[in-house]
N, C-alpha and C positions, 0 to 999 in steps of 0.2 A: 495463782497465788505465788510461783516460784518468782515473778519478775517484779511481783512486790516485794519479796524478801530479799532478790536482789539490791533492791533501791532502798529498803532498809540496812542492810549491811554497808552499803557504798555511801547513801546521803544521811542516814538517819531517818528516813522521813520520805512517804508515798500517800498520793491519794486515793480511792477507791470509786470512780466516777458512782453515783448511784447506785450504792449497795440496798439502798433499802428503795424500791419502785414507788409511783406515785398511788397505786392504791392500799400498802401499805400506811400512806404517811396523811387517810385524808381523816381517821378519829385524829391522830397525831394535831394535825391542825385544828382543828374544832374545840380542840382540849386547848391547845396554844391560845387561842382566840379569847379564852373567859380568864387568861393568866396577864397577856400581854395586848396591847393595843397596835396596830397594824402599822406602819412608817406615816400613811398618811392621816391618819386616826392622832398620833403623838406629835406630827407636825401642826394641825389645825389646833390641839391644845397648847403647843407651845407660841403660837401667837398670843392667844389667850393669858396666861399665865405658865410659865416656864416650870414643870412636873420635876421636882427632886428624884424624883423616880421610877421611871419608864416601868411601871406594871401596873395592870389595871387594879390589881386588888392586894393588900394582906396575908399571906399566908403563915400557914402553920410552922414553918422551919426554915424561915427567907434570914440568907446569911451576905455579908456585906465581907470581905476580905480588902484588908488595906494592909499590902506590905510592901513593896518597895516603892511604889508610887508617891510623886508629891500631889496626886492628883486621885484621891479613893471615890471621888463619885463615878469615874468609869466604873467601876464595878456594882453600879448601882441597881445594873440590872441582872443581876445575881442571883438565881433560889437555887438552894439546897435542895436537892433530894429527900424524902418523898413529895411528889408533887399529887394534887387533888384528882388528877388524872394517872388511870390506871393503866391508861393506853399512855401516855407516856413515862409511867413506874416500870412498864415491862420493856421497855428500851434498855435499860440497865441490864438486860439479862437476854437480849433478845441474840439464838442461836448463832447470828451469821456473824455478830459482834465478838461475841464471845470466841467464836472460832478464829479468828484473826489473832484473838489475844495470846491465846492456847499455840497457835503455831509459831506466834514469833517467839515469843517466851521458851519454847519446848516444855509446856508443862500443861496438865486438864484439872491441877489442882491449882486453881485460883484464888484470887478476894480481889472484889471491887473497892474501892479504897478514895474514888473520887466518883459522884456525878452531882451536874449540876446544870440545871438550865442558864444561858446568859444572855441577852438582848442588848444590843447597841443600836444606836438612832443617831441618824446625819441632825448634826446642831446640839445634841444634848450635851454634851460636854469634852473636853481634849482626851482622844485615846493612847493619844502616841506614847510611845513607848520606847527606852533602851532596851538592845538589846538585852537579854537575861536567858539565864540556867532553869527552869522550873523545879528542880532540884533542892534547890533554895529552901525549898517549903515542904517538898514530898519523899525526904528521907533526913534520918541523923546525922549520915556518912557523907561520900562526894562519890559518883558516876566510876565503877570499875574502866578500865578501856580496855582492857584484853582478856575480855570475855561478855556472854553472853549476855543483857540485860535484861533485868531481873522486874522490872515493870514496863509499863506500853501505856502512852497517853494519847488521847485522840480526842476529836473533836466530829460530833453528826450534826451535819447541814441540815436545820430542819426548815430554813427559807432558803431560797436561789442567793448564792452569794458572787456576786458582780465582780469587779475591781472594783467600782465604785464603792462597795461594800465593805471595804476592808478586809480583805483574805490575810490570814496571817502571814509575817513574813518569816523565813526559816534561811537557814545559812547551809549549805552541803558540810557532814562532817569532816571532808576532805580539806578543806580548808581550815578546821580548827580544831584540828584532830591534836595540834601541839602548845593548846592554849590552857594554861594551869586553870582549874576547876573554879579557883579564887583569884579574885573578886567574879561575881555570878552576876553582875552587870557591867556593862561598857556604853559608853557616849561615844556618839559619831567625831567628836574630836580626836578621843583617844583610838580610837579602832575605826576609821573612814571605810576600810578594806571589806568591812562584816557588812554595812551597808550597800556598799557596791557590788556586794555577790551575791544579797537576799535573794529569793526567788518566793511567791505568791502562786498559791493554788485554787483560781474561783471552780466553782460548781454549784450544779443543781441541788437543789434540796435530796435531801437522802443520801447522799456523799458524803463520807468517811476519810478526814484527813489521821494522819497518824504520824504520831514521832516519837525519837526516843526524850528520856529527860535527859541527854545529856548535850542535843540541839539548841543551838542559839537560836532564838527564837524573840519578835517582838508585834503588837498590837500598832497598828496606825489609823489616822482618824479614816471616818464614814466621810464620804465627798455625793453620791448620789441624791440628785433633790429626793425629799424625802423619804430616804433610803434604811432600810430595816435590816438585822442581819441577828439573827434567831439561831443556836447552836445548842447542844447539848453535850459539855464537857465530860468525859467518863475514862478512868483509868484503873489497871488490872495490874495484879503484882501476882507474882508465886506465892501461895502460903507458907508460912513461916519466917518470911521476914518480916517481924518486927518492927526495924529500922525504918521501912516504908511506911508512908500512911498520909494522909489527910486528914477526912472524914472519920468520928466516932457516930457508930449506926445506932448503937447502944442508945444512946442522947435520944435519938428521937424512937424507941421503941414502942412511948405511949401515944404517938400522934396514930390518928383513927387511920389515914391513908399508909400510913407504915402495916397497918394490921390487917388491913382489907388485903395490904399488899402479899401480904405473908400468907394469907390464907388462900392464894390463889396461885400459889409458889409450888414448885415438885422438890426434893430434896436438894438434887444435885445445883438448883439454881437458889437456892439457900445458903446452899455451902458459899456461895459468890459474896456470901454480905459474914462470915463468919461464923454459921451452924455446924456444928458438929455433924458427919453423917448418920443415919439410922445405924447402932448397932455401936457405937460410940461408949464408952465408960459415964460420958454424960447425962447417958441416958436408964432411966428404970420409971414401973409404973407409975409412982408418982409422977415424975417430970412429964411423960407422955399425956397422963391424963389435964398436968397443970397445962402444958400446951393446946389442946383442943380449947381447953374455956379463954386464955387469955389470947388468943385464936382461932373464933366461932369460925366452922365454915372449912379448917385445916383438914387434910384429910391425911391422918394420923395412923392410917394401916400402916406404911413403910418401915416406921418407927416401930411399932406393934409386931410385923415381922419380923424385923433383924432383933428381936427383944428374948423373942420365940424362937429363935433358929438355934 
């Protein structure tokens, strides 16, 4: 890990060749399979009639974001967190993830604050992208520079991602390390230089890219014939700020897969979405007991102990 936080201090931004192995990621796919249709699956229906939106089916909390693009149907392949799959619910919390967060950060007191699945398809529509600040969206403030940051955004490879695939492109912080925060987009006219120094990171499925928010950073199209590229966007902040955020968990507390999720949850990976821990001012018999019914299946001793102590 030290030569990854090397190249997080120096570029902003490292990969993780295959953090998560392929027999970790094969429910992962099975579950991916009944959400999204495979590159050559959404190729043969776009002969057919042209899909607004590369996922096989509807879900309970599928969120479309359109902000600085003049072009929101890339983000068509977009869902929110929680997904119908519980094997891919526990990626949001899954140990090795988590521990990445916690070292860059210097903190074990976290909140997830982004996930999302996202799917792009070679032909569905233009991805490209100016550069931009992700920042933009996921704080009040603008990126400190001379100290530590306070959130960690990443991206998990959950298909093999090619060149042909679109690996994002990212810029070394060294080169705009003296670029004012505002404007939080540039065009290849006005900044040709950001362009010329990108750098792209393909890999195998279960690779872990990682940046700060304070990296330039942009999307470009799919070029591989019927080329797929399957990710699962997730970002972690120190508690207490506030000022960070994305995602409200709360909103979707009553969806069934939020609940199933929670009840298969231990404390400490609770606290990840905004729980209070066991032993908390939060907490007394009432709340405890309202907890087990409005999630059957919770296993509510932890709470029941630190209640008792």
């Amino acid at each position: 890990m030290h030569a990854y936080q090397r190249s997080w201090e120096k570029d902003g931004f490292f990969l993780i060749p295959e953090l998560l192995g392929k027999e970790e990621l094969v429910d992962v796919l099975a579950e991916l399979g009944g959400i999204y249709p495979s590159g050559a699956e959404y190729a043969a229906t776009r002969k057919e009639s042209r899909p607004r939106t590369p996922s096989r089916a509807p879900h309970e909390s599928q969120g479309r974001r359109k902000l600085f693009t003049q072009n929101p149907e890339q983000f068509a392949g977009q869902i929110d967190f929680p997904w119908a799959g519980q094997t891919l619910n526990r990626l949001t919390v899954h140990p090795r993830i988590t521990e990445v967060a916690a070292t860059l950060l210097g903190s074990r007191d976290l909140r997830l604050y982004q996930a999302q699945l996202w799917a792009k398809y070679t032909g569905a529509t233009d991805y490209e992208q100016p550069h931009h600040l992700d920042y933009s969206s996921h704080t009040l403030l603008v990126p400190k520079k001379k100290s530590r940051p306070r959130q960690v955004e990443m991206f998990l490879y959950l298909t093999d991602v090619t060149e042909g695939c679109a690996p994002t492109r990212l810029v070394p912080r060294g080169l705009t390390r003296e670029m004012p925060p505002v404007p939080y987009r540039v065009w290849r006219g006005t900044h040709p230089e950001l362009y010329k120094a990108e750098v792209s990171f393909p890999g195998r499925a279960g690779s872990l890219l990682v940046y700060a928010p304070d990296i330039w950073h942009r999307a470009v199209n799919m070029t591989e014939p019927e080329g797929e590229r399957i990710w699962m966007n997730l970002s972690y902040k120190v508690a207490g700020t506030d000022w960070l955020g994305l995602q409200s968990f709360q909103r979707i507390a009553m969806v069934p897969s939020w609940q199933r999720f929670v009840a298969g949850s231990t404390p400490p990976e609770l606290e990840l979405f905004g729980f209070p821990p066991p032993g908390h001012e939060a907490y007394d018999e009432d709340v405890i007991e309202g907890l087990s019914r409005r999630y059957p299946g919770l296993d509510i001793s932890p709470w029941h102990a630190a209640l008792n102590a």
